[in-house]
C-alpha positions as CSV (number, residue, x, y, z in Angstrom):
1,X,1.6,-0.6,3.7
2,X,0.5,-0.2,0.6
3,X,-0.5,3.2,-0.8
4,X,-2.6,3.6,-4.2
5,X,-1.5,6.1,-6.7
6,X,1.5,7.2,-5.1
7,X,4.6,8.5,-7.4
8,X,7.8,10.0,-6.8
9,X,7.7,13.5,-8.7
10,X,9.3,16.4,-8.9
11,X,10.0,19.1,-7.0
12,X,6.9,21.4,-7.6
13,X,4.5,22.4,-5.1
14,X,2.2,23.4,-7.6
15,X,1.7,19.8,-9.1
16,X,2.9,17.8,-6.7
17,X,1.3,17.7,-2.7
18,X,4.0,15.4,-1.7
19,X,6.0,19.1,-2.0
20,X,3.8,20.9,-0.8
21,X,2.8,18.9,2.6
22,X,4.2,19.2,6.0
23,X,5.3,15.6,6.7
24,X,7.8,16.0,9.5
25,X,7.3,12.0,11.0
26,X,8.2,11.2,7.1
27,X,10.9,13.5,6.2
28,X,12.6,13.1,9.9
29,X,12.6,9.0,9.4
30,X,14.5,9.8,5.4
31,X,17.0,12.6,7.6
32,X,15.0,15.2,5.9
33,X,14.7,14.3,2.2
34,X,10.9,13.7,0.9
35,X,9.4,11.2,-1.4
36,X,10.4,13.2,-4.6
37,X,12.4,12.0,-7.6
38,X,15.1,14.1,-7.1
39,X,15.8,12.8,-3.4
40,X,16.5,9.2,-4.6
41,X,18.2,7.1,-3.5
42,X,18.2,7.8,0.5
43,X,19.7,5.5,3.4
44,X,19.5,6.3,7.0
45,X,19.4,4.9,10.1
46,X,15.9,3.2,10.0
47,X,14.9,3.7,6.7
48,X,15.5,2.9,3.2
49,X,14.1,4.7,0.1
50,X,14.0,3.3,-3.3
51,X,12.5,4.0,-6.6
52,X,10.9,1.3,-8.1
53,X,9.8,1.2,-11.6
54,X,6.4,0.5,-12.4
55,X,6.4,0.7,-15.9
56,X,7.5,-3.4,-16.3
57,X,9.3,-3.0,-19.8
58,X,5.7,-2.5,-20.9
59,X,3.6,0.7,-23.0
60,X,0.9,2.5,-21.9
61,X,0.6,4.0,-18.5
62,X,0.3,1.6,-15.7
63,X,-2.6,0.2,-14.0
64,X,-4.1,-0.5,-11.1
65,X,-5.5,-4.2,-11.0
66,X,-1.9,-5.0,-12.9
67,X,0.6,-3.0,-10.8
68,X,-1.3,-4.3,-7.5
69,X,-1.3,-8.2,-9.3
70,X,2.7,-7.8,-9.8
71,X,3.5,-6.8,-6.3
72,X,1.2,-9.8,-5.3
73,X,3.2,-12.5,-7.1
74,X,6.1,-11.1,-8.5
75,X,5.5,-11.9,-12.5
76,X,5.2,-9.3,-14.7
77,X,2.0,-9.3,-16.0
78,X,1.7,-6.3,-18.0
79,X,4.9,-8.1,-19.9
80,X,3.2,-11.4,-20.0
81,X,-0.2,-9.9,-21.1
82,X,1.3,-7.5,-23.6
83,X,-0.9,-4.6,-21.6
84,X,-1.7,-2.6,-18.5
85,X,-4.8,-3.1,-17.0
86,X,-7.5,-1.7,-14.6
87,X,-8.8,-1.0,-12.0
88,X,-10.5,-4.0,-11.6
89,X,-9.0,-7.6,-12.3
90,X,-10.2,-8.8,-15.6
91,X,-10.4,-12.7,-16.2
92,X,-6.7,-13.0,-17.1
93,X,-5.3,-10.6,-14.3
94,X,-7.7,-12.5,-11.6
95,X,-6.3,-16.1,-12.6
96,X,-2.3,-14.7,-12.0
97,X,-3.3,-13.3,-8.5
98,X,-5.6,-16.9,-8.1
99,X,-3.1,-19.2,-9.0
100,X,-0.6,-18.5,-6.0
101,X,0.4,-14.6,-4.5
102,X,1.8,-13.8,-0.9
103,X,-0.6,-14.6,1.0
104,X,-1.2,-18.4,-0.3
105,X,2.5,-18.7,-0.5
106,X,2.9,-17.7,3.1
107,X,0.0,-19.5,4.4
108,X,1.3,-22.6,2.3
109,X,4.9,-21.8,4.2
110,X,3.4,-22.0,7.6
111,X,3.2,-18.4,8.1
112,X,0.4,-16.4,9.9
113,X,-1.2,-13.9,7.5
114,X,-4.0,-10.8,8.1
115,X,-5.3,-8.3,5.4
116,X,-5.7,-5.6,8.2
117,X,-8.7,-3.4,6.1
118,X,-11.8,-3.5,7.6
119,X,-15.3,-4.0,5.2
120,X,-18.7,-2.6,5.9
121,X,-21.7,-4.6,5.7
122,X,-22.9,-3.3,2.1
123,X,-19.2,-4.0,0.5
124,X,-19.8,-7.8,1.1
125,X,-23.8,-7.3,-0.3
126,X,-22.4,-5.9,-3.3
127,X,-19.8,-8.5,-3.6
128,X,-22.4,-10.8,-2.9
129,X,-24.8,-9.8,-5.4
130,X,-22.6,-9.4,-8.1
131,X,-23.0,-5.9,-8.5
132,X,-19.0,-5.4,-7.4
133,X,-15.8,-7.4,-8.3
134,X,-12.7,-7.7,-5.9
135,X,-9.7,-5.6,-6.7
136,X,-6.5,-7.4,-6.9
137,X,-5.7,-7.1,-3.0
138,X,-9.3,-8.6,-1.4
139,X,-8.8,-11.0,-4.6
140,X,-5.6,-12.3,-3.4
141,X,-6.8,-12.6,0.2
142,X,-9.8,-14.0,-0.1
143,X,-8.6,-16.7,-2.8
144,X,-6.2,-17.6,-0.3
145,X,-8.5,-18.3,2.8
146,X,-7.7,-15.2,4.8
147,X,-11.1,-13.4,5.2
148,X,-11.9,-9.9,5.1
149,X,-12.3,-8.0,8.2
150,X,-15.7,-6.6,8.8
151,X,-17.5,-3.4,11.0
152,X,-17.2,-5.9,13.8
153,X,-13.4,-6.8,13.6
154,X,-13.0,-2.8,13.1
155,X,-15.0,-2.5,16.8
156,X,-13.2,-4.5,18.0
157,X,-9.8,-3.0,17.6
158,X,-8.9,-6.2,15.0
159,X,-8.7,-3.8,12.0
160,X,-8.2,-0.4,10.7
161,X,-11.0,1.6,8.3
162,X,-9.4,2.7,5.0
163,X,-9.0,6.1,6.3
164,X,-7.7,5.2,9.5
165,X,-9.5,7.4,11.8
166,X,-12.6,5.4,11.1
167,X,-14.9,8.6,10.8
168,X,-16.2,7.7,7.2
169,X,-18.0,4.9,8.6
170,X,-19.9,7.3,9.7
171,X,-19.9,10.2,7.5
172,X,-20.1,8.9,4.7
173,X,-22.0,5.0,5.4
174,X,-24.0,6.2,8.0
175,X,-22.9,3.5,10.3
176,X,-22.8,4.1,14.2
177,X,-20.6,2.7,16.9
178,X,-17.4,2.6,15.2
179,X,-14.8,3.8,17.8
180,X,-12.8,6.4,16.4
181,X,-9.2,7.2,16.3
182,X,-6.5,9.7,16.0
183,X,-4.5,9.0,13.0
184,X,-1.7,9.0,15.3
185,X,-3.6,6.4,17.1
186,X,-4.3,4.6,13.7
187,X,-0.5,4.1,13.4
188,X,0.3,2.9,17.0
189,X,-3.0,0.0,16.3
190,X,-0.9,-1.0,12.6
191,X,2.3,-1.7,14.3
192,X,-0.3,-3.3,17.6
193,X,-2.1,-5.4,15.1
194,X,1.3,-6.5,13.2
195,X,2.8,-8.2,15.9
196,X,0.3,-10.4,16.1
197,X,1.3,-11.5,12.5
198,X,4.3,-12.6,10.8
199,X,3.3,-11.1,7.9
200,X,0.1,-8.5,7.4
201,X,-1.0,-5.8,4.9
202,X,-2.8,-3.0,4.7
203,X,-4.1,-1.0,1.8
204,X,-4.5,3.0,1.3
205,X,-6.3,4.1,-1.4
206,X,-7.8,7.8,-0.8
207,X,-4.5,8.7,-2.3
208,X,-6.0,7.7,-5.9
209,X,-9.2,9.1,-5.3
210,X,-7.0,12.4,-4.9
211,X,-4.8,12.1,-7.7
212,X,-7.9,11.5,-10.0
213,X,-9.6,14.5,-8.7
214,X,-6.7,17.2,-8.9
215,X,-7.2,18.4,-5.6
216,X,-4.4,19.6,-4.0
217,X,-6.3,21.0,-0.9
218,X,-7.7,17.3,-0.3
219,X,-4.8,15.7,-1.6
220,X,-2.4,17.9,0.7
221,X,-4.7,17.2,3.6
222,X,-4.7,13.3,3.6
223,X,-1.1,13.1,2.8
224,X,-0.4,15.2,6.2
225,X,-3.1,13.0,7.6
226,X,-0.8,9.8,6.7
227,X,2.3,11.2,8.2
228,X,0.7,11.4,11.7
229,X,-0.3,7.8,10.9
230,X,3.5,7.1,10.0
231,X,4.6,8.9,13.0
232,X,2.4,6.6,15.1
233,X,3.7,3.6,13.5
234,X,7.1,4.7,13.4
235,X,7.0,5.6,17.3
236,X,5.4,2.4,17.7
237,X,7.5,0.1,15.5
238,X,9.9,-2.4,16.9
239,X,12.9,-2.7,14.2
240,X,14.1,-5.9,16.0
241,X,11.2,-7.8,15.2
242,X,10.5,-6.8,11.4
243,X,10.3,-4.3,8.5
244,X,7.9,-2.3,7.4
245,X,7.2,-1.8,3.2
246,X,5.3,1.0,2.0
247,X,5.1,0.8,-1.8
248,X,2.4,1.7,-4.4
249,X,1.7,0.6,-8.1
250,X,1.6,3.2,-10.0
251,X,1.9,7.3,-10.0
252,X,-0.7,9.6,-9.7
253,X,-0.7,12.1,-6.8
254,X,2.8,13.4,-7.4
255,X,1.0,15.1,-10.5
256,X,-2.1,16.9,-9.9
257,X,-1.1,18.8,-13.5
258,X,-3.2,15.6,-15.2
259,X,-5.8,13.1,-14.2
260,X,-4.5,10.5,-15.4
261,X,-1.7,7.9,-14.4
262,X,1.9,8.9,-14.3
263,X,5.0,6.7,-15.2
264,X,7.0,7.9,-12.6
265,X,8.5,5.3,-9.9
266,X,6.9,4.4,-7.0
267,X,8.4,4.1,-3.6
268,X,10.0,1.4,-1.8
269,X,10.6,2.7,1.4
270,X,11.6,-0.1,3.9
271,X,12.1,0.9,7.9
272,X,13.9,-1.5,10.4
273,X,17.1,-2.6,11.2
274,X,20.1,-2.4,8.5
275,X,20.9,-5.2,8.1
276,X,17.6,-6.7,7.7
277,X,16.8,-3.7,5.2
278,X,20.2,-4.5,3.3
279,X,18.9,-8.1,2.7
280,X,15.6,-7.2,1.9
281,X,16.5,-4.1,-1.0
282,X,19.0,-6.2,-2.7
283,X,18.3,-5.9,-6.4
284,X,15.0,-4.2,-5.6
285,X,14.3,-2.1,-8.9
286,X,10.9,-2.8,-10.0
287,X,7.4,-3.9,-8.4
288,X,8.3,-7.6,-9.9
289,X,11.2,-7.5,-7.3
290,X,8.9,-6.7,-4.0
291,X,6.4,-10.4,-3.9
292,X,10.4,-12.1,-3.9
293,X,11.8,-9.6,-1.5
294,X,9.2,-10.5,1.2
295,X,9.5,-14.7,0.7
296,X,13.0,-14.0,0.7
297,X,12.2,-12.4,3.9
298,X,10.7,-15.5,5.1
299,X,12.8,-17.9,4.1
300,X,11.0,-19.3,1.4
301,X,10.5,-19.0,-2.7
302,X,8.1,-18.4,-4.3
């Protein structure tokens, strides 16, 4: 699960909406702590929460196309490149995530892989044409042979709409017969979906679009939105059979004081079983540690 834009800030509910929300399926799973700085490090029953830094060791604020690339192949790009970059991949970005990332490594490993957002029909004409470039995640996918999900994939229960309840497909692309969903629902069809993969990802990214836009109404609204989607996937989750990674690649929304990015750690909050989790978080500090973490996971390196 991977969540664009998401920091862990302080403790101010004037800044920051992940203070000010009501996120009760989230703040029961960390045993009543909340994804702020000050809460870190937490360990429960089901859950893990770690601050990861997303800063790589490199100046400027972090970016998009370069945080997303690290957690995709676990090098540090910004370090290799001498910069942070984005939003989009630029010719040197695209060739890291091109030349292997989890889902060709997994693939490669014999693994069964899905990138669980669902497309509409003028994304792919715009791809087409030219006139729009993958970001790093559809990058990676795609350049591994694991296709994008489309409108019908969406209808067909196959996929999830990027925010969940499907009703912008509507709203906002004028698009009819998309079923729609509780976001409750949203998060019982993620953990669904999942089992029918050994290893599948999703991406959030309203959570950006909020941070950019310092609105704490909005932002408050789709973070209370994504807990009912947690608590569906939560309820839903089997902690036997996996773990679930939410994670992000660099800060934003914790800080509605500036539109810009933040260089405040992201989460790494892992749910399922403890010993599984306690394998999984060792030496986990960074987003270069999370693309090793998961083929470590698997059995494999990367």
């Amino acid at each position: 699960m991977f969540v664009d834009g998401l920091g862990l800030g302080a403790d101010d509910p004037l800044v920051n909406p992940l203070a000010a929300a009501s996120m009760p399926a989230l703040q029961a799973m960390l045993g009543g702590r909340r994804l702020l700085k000050g809460d870190l490090p937490v360990e429960t029953e089901r859950a893990t929460l770690l601050g990861l830094d997303a800063g790589l060791e490199t100046s400027g604020l972090p970016q998009s196309a370069t945080g997303q690339a690290v957690l995709l192949t676990g090098i540090n790009i910004p370090k290799e490149l001498g910069y942070h970059y984005g939003p989009k991949p630029n010719q040197q970005v695209a060739e890291f995530v091109r030349n292997g990332n989890l889902f060709s490594q997994l693939k490669r490993a014999g693994y069964n892989t899905a990138f669980l957002n669902a497309y509409p029909p003028r994304y792919f004409e715009a791809i087409q044409s030219g006139r729009r470039l993958y970001s790093a995640i559809p990058l990676a996918a795609t350049s591994a042979g694991v296709p994008l999900m489309t409108g019908e994939d969406l209808k067909a229960g196959r996929a999830i709409s990027a925010d969940f309840s499907g009703e912008g497909w509507k709203t906002h692309l004028g698009l009819e017969g998309i079923p729609l969903l509780s976001h409750y629902q949203a998060g019982e069809r993620l953990a669904r979906l999942a089992e029918g993969y050994d290893f599948s990802f999703f991406e959030y990214w309203l959570s950006d679009y909020a941070g950019h836009a310092q609105d704490m109404q909005t932002a408050t609204r789709l973070l209370e939105e994504f807990d009912q989607v947690l608590a569906g996937l939560f309820e839903a989750w089997d902690d036997r059979r996996g773990l679930i990674l939410m994670t992000s690649d660099h800060g934003n929304l914790e800080d509605l004081s500036t539109r810009r990015h933040t260089g405040n750690p992201v989460p790494g909050l892992v749910v399922g079983s403890p010993e599984m989790r306690r394998d999984f978080s060792r030496g986990l500090v960074d987003l270069v540690g999370v693309a090793p973490a998961i083929w470590r996971f698997f059995g494999i390196s990367g």
